[in-house]
C-alpha positions as a Python dict, from the first residue, in 0.01 Angstrom:
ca = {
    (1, 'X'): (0, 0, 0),
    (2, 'X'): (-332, 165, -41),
    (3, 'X'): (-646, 4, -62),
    (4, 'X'): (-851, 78, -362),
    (5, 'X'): (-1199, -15, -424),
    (6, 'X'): (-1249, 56, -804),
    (7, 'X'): (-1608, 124, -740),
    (8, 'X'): (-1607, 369, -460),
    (9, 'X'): (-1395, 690, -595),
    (10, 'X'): (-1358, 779, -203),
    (11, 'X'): (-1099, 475, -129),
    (12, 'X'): (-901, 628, -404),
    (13, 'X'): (-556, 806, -284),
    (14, 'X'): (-467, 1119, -465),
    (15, 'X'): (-271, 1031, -718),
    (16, 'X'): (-521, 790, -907),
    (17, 'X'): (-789, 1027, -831),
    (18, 'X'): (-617, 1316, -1005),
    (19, 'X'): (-549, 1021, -1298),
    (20, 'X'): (-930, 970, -1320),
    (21, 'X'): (-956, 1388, -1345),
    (22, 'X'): (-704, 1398, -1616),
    (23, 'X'): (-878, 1084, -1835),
    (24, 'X'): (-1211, 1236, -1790),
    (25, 'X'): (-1107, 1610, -1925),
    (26, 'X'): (-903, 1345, -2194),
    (27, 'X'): (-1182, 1186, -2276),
    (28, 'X'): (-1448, 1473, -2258),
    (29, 'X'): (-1364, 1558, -2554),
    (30, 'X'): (-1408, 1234, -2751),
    (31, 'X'): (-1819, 1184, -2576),
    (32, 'X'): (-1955, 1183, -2946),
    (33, 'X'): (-1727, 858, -3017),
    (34, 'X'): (-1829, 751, -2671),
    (35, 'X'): (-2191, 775, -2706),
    (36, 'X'): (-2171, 543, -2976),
    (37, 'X'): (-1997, 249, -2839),
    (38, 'X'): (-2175, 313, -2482),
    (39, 'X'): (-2409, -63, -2600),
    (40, 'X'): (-2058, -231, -2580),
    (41, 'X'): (-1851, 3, -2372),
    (42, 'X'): (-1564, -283, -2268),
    (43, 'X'): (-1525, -449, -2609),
    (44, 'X'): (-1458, -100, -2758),
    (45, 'X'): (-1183, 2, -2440),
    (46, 'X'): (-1029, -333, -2502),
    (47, 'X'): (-997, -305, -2879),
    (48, 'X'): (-832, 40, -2798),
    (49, 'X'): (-623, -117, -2555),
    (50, 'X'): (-522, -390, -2802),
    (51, 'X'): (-425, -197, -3083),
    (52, 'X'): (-248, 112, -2873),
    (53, 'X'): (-513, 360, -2943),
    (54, 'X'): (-486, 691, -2820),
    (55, 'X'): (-551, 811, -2562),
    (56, 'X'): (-759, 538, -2450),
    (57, 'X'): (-433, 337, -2418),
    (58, 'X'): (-211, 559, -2267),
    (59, 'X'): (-421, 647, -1993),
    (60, 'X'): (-466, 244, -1925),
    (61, 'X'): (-130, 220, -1904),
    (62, 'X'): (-51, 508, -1659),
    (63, 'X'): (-365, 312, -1463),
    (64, 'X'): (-199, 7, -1431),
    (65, 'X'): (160, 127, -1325),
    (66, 'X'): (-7, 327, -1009),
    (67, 'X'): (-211, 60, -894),
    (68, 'X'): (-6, -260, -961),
    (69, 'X'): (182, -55, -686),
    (70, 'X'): (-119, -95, -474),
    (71, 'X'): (-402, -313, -337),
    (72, 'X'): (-759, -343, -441),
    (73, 'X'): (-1070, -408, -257),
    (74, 'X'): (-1236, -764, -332),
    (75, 'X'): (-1517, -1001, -231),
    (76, 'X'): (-1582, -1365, -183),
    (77, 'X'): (-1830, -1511, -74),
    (78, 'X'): (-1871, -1847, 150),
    (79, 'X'): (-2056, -2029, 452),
    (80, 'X'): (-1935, -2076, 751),
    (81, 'X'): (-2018, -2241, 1074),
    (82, 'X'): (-1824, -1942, 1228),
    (83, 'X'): (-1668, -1684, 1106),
    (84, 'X'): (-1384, -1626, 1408),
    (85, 'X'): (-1240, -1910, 1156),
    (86, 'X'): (-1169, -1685, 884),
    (87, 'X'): (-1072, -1367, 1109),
    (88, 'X'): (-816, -1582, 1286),
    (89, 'X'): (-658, -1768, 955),
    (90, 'X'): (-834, -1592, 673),
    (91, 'X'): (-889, -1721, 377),
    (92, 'X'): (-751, -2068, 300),
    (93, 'X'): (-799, -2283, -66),
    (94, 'X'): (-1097, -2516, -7),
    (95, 'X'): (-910, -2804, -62),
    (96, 'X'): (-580, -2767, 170),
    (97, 'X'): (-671, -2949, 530),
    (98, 'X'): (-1007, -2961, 366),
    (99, 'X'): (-1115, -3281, 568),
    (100, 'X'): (-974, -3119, 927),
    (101, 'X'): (-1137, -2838, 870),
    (102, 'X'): (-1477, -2974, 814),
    (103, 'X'): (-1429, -3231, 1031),
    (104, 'X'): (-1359, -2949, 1313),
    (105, 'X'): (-1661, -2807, 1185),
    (106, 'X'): (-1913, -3094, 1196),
    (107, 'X'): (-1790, -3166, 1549),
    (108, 'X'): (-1863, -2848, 1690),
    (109, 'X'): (-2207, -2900, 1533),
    (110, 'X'): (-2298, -3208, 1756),
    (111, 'X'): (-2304, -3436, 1493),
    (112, 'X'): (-2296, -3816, 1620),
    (113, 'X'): (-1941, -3942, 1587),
    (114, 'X'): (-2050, -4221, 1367),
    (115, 'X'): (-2246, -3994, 1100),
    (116, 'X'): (-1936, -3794, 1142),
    (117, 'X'): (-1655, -4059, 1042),
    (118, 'X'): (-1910, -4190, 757),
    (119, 'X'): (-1886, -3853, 582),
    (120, 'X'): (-1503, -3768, 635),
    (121, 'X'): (-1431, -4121, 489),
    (122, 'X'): (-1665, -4050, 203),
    (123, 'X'): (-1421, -3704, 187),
    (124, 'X'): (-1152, -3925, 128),
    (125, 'X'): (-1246, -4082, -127),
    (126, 'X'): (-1407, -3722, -322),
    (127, 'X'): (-1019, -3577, -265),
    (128, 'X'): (-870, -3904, -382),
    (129, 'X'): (-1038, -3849, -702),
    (130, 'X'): (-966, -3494, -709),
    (131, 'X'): (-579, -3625, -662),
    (132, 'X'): (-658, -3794, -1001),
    (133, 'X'): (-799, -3483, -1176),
    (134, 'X'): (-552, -3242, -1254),
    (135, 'X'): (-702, -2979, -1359),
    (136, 'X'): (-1014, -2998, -1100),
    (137, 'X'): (-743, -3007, -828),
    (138, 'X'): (-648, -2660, -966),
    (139, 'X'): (-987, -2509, -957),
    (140, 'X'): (-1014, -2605, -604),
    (141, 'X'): (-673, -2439, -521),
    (142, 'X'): (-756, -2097, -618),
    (143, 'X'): (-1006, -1821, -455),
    (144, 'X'): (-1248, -1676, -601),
    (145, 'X'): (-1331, -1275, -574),
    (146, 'X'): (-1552, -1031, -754),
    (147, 'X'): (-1509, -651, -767),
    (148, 'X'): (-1879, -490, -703),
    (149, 'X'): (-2033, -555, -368),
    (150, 'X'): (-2379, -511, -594),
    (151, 'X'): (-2291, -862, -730),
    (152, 'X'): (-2318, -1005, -433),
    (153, 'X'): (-2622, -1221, -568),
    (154, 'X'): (-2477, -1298, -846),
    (155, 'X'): (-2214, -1537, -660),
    (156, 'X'): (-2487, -1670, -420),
    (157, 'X'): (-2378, -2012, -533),
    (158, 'X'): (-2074, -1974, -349),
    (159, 'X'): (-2238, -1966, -29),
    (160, 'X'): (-2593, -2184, -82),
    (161, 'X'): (-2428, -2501, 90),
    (162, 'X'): (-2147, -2548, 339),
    (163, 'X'): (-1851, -2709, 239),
    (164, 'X'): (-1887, -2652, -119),
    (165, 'X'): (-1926, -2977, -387),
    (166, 'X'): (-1671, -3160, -208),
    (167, 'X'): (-1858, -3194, 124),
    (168, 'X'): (-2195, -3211, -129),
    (169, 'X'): (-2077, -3541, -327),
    (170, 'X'): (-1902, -3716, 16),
    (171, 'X'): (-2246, -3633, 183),
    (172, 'X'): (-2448, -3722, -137),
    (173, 'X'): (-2315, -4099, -75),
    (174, 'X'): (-2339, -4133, 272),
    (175, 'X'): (-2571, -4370, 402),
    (176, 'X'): (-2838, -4071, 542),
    (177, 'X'): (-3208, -3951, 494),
    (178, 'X'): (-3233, -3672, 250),
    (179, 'X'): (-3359, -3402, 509),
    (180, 'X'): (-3044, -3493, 746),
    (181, 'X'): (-2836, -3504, 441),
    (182, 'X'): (-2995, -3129, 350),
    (183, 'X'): (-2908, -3014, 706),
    (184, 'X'): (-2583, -3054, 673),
    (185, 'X'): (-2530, -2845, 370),
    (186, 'X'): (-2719, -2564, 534),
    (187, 'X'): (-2526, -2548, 821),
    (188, 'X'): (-2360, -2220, 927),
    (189, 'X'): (-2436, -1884, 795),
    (190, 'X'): (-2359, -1727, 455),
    (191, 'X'): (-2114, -1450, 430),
    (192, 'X'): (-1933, -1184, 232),
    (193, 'X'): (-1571, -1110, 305),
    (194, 'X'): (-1419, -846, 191),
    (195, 'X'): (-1062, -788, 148),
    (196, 'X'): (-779, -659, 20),
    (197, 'X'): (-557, -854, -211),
    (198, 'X'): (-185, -716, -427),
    (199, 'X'): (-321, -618, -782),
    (200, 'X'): (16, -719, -873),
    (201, 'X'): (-86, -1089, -714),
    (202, 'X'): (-385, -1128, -1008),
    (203, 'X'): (-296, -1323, -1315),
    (204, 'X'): (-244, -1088, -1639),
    (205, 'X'): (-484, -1141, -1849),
    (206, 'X'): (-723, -1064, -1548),
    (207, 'X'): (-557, -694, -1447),
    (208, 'X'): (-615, -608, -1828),
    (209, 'X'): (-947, -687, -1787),
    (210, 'X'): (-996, -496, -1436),
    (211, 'X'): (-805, -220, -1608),
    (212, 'X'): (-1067, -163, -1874),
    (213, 'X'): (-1348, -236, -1598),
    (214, 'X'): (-1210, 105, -1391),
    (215, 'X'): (-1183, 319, -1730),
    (216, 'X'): (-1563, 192, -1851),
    (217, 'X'): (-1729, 269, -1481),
    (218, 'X'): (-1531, 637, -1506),
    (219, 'X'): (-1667, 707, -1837),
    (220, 'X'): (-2015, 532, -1813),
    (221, 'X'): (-2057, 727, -1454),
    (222, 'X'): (-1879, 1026, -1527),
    (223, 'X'): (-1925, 1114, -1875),
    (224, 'X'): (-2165, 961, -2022),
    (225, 'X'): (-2401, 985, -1682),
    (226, 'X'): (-2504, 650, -1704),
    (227, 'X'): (-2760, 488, -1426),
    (228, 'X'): (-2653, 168, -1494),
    (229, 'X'): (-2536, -152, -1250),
    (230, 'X'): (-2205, -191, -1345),
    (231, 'X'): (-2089, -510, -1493),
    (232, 'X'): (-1944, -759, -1312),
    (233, 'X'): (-1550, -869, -1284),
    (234, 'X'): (-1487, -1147, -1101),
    (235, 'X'): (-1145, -1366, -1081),
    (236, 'X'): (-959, -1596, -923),
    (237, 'X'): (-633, -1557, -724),
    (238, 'X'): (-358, -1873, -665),
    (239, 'X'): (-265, -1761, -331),
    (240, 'X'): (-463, -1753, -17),
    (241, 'X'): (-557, -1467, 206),
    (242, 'X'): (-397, -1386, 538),
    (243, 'X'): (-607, -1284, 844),
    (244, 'X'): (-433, -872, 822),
    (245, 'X'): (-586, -883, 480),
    (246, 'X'): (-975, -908, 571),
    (247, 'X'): (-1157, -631, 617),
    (248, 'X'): (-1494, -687, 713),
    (249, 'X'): (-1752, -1006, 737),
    (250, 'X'): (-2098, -960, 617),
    (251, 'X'): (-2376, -1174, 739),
    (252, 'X'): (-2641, -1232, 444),
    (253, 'X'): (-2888, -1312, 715),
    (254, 'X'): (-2841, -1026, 875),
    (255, 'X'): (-2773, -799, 513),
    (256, 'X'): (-3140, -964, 382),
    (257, 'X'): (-3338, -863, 771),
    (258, 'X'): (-3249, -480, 633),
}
């Protein structure tokens, strides 16, 4: 499978490459219509989607059956106390072996053993709930991934305190100080991986919606010359990702000394 990141036309293999030549001589020749539906670019691709407008739809469609063939590029971001963690396992739901893993964690930080079993009880009893919660059980079993490395800081709550709100509420009742309770959420460093995930692995409703996302940035970029950020898409996948799947760790500390 290739390895496509729909904002950086260089990852793109030849075939969907000459597909984004072909829409853009396509679509060339409809800039007027364009132009005037540039203020809400996606609503008027999905509409055309929707109702089977040509060609708008047809070249979506020849979109999706090349790359729900392939992989695409993604982003999450996270902190960690060290990131040989998610090279050697990758990327694992937050709430499987969620009290191990921490546990590990606050260990290696030289936490007193006594602070340490206060807060992995209090974990207990945060998952217990969870148990009882349906539907917030869910949320925790799914990762979360955006498309446009520019967005990093848009997802910065993702990586502001370790362990996530599980680890927050356990700690939030423990019987600490505030500044020891603060350390504890800072701990470790915050980081973007980046990897590579099945298209045909997102839920549907979501490739629709990164289907229109690669048409707008051709035709924004492309056609109508647009400086623009591009607009976020972000989603969430049901499976977690294997170590052969990452690609690269980014250290924010490191990213924001640059």
């Amino acid at each position: 499978m290739d390895k496509i990141d729909i904002y950086d036309i260089e990852t793109y293999p030849k075939e969907l490459e000459q597909m984004r030549i072909n829409a853009l001589t396509i679509l060339e020749k409809s800039k007027n219509i364009l132009f005037e539906n540039a203020d809400e670019m996606y609503r008027f691709l999905d509409i055309c989607y929707y109702e089977k407008s040509e060609p708008i739809a047809s070249i979506l469609c020849n979109i999706k059956q090349f790359v729900i063939k392939n992989e695409i590029i993604c982003f999450h971001n996270t902190r960690v106390l060290d990131v040989v963690q998610i090279k050697n396992n990758g990327l694992k739901f937050p709430i499987n072996n969620y009290k191990e893993r921490i546990k590990g964690n606050l260990e290696l930080s030289k936490i007193s053993k006594e602070t340490i079993k206060m807060i992995t009880s209090n974990i207990d009893k945060i998952l217990n709930d969870f148990s009882n919660e349906p539907l917030d059980l869910k949320k925790h079993s799914q990762i979360s991934f955006y498309l446009n490395f520019n967005h990093h800081n848009d997802y910065q709550k993702f990586y502001e305190d370790f362990g996530g709100e599980i680890l927050e509420q356990a700690i939030r009742i423990s019987s600490i100080d505030d500044d020891l309770k603060n350390t504890f959420l800072k701990l470790g460093n915050p980081v973007i991986v980046k990897f590579s995930i099945p298209f045909s692995l997102i839920e549907s409703y979501k490739q629709e919606e990164i289907l229109i996302k690669i048409l707008e940035y051709w035709i924004e970029k492309y056609i109508l010359k647009l400086n623009k950020m591009h607009d976020v898409c972000e989603g969430r996948i049901l499976c977690e990702v294997p170590q052969e799947k990452i690609i690269k760790i980014v250290d924010l500390h490191i990213l924001s000394d640059k």
